[in-house]
N, CA, C and O atoms as a GROMACS GRO file, in nm:
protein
  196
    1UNK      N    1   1.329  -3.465   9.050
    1UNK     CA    2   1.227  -3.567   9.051
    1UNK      C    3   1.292  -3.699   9.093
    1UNK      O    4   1.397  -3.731   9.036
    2UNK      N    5   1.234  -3.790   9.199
    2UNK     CA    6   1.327  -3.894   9.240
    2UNK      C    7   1.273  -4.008   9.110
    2UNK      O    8   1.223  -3.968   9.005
    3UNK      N    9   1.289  -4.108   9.132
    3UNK     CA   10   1.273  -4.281   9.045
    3UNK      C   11   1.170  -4.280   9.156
    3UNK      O   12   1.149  -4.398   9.129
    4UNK      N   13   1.123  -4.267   9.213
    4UNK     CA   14   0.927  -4.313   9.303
    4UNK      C   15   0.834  -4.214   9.227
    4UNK      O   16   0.734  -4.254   9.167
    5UNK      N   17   0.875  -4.064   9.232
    5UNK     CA   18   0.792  -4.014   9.144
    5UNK      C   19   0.760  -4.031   8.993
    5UNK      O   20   0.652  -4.034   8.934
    6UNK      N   21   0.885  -4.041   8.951
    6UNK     CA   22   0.882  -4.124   8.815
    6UNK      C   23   0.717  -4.212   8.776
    6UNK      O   24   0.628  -4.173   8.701
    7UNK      N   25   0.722  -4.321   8.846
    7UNK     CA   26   0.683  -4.440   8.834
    7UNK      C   27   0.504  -4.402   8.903
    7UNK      O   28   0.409  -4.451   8.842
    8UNK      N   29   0.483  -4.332   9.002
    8UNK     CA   30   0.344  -4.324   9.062
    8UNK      C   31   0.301  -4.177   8.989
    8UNK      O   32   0.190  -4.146   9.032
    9UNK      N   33   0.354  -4.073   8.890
    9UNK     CA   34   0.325  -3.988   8.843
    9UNK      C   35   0.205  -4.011   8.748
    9UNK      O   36   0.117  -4.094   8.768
   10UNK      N   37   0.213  -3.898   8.606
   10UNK     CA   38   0.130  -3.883   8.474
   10UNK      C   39   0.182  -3.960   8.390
   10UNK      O   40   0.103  -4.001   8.304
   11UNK      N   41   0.303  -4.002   8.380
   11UNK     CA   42   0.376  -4.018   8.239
   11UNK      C   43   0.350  -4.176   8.205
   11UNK      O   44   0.396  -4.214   8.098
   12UNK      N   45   0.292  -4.257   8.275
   12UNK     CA   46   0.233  -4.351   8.253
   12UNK      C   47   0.352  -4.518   8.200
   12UNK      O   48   0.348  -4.602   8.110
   13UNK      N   49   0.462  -4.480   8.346
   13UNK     CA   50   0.567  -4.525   8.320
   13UNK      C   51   0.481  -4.636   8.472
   13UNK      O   52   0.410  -4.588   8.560
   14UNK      N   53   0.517  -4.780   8.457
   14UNK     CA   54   0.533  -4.863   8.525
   14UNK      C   55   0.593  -4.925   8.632
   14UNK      O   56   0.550  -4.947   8.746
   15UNK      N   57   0.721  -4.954   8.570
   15UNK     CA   58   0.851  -4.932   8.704
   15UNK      C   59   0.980  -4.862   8.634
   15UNK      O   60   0.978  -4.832   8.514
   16UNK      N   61   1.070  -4.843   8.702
   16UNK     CA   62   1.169  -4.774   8.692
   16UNK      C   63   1.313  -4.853   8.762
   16UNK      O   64   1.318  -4.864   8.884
   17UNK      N   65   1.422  -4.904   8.680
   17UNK     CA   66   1.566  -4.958   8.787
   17UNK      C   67   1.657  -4.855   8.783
   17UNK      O   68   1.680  -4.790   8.681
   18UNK      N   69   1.719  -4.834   8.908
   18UNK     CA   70   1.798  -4.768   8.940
   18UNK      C   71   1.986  -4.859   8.974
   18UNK      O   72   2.008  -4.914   9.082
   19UNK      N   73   2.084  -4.854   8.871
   19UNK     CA   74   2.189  -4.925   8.905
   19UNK      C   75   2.306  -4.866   8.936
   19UNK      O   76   2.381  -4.826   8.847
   20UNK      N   77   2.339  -4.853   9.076
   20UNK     CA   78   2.476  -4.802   9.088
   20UNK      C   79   2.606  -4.845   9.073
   20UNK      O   80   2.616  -4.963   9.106
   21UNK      N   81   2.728  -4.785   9.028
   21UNK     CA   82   2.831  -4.866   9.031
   21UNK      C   83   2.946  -4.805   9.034
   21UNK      O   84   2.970  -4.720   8.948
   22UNK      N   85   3.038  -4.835   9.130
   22UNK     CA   86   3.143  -4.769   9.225
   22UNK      C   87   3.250  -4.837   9.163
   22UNK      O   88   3.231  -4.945   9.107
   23UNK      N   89   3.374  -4.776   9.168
   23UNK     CA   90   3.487  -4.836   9.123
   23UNK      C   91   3.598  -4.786   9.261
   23UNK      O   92   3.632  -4.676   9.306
   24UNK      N   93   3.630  -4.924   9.293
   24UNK     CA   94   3.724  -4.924   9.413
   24UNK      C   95   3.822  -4.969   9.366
   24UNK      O   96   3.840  -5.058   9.284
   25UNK      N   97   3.900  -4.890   9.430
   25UNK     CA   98   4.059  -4.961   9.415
   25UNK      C   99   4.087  -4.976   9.278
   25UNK      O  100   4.097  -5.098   9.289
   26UNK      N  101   4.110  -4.956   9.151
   26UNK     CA  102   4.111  -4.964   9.024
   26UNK      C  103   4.050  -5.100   8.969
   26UNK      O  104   4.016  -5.119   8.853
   27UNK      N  105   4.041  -5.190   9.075
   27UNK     CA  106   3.976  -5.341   8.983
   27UNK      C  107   3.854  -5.345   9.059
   27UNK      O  108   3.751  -5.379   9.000
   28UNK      N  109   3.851  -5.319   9.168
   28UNK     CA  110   3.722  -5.374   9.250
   28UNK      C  111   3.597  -5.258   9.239
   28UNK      O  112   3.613  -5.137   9.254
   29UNK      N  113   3.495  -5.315   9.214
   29UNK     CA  114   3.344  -5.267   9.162
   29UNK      C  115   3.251  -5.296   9.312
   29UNK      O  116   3.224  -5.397   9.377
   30UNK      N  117   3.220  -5.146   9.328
   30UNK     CA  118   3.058  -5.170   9.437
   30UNK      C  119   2.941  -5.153   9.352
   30UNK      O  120   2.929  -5.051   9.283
   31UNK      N  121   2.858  -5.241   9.351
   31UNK     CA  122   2.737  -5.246   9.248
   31UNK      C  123   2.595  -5.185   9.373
   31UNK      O  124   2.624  -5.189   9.492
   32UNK      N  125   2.486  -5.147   9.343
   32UNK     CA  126   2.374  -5.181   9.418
   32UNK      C  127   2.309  -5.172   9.310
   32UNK      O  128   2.342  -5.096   9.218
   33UNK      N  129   2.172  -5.276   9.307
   33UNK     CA  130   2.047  -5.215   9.201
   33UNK      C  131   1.904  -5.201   9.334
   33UNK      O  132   1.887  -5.246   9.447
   34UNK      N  133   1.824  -5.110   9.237
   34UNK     CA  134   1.700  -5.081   9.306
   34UNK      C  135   1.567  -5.102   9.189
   34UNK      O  136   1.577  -5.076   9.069
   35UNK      N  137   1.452  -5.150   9.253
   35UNK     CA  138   1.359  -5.149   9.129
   35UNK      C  139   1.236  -5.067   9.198
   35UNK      O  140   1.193  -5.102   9.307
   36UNK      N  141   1.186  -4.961   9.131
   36UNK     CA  142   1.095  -4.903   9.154
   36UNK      C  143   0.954  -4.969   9.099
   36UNK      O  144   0.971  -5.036   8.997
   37UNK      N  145   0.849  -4.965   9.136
   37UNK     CA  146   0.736  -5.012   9.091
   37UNK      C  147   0.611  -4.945   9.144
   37UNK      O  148   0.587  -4.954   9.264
   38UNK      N  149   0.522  -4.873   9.057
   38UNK     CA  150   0.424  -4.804   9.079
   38UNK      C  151   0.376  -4.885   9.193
   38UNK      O  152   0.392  -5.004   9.220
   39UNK      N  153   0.300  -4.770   9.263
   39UNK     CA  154   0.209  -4.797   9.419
   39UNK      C  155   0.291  -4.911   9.489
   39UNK      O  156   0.242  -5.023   9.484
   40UNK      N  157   0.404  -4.894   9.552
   40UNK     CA  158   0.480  -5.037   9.578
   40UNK      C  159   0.588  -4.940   9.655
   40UNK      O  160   0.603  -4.821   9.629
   41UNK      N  161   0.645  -4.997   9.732
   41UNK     CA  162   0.769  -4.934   9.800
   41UNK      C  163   0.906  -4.964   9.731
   41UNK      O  164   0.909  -5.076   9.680
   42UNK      N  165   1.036  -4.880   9.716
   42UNK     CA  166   1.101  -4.943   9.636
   42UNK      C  167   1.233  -5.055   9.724
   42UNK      O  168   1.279  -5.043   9.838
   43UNK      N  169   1.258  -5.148   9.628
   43UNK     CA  170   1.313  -5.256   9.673
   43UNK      C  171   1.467  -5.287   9.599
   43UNK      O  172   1.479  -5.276   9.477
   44UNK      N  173   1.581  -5.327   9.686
   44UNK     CA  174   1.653  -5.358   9.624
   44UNK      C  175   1.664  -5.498   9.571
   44UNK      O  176   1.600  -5.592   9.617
   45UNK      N  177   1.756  -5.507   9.465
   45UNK     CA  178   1.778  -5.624   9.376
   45UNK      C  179   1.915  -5.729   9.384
   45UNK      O  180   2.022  -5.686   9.425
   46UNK      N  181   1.909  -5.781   9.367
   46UNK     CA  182   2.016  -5.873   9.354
   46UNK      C  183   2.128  -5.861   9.236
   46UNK      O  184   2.085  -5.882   9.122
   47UNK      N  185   2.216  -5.840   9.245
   47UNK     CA  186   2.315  -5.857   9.151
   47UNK      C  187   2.345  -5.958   9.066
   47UNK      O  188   2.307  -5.897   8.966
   48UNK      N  189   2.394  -6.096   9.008
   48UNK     CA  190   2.451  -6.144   8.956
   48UNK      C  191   2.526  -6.219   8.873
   48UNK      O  192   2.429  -6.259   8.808
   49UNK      N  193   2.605  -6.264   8.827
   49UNK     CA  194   2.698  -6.270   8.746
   49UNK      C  195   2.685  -6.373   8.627
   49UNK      O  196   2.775  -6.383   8.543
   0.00000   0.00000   0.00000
């Protein structure tokens, strides 16, 4: 089931975030976030600190 079905399904869930996070090189971090939102296309987010 992806995070779009989630959110436009039965279960009467709203939106849904999706946060990834990569570890490079032992210190350095790749982040992405995504926000799902019923009837809506999903969009990424901004990170920060």
């Amino acid at each position: 089931m992806s995070m779009q079905s989630l959110v436009n399904g039965e279960r009467d869930i709203d939106f849904s975030a999706l946060v990834i996070v990569r570890l490079r090189c032992f210190l350095l971090l790749d982040t992405a976030a995504y926000m799902f939102v019923r009837h809506s296309t999903p969009s990424q987010v901004a990170l920060t600190t």
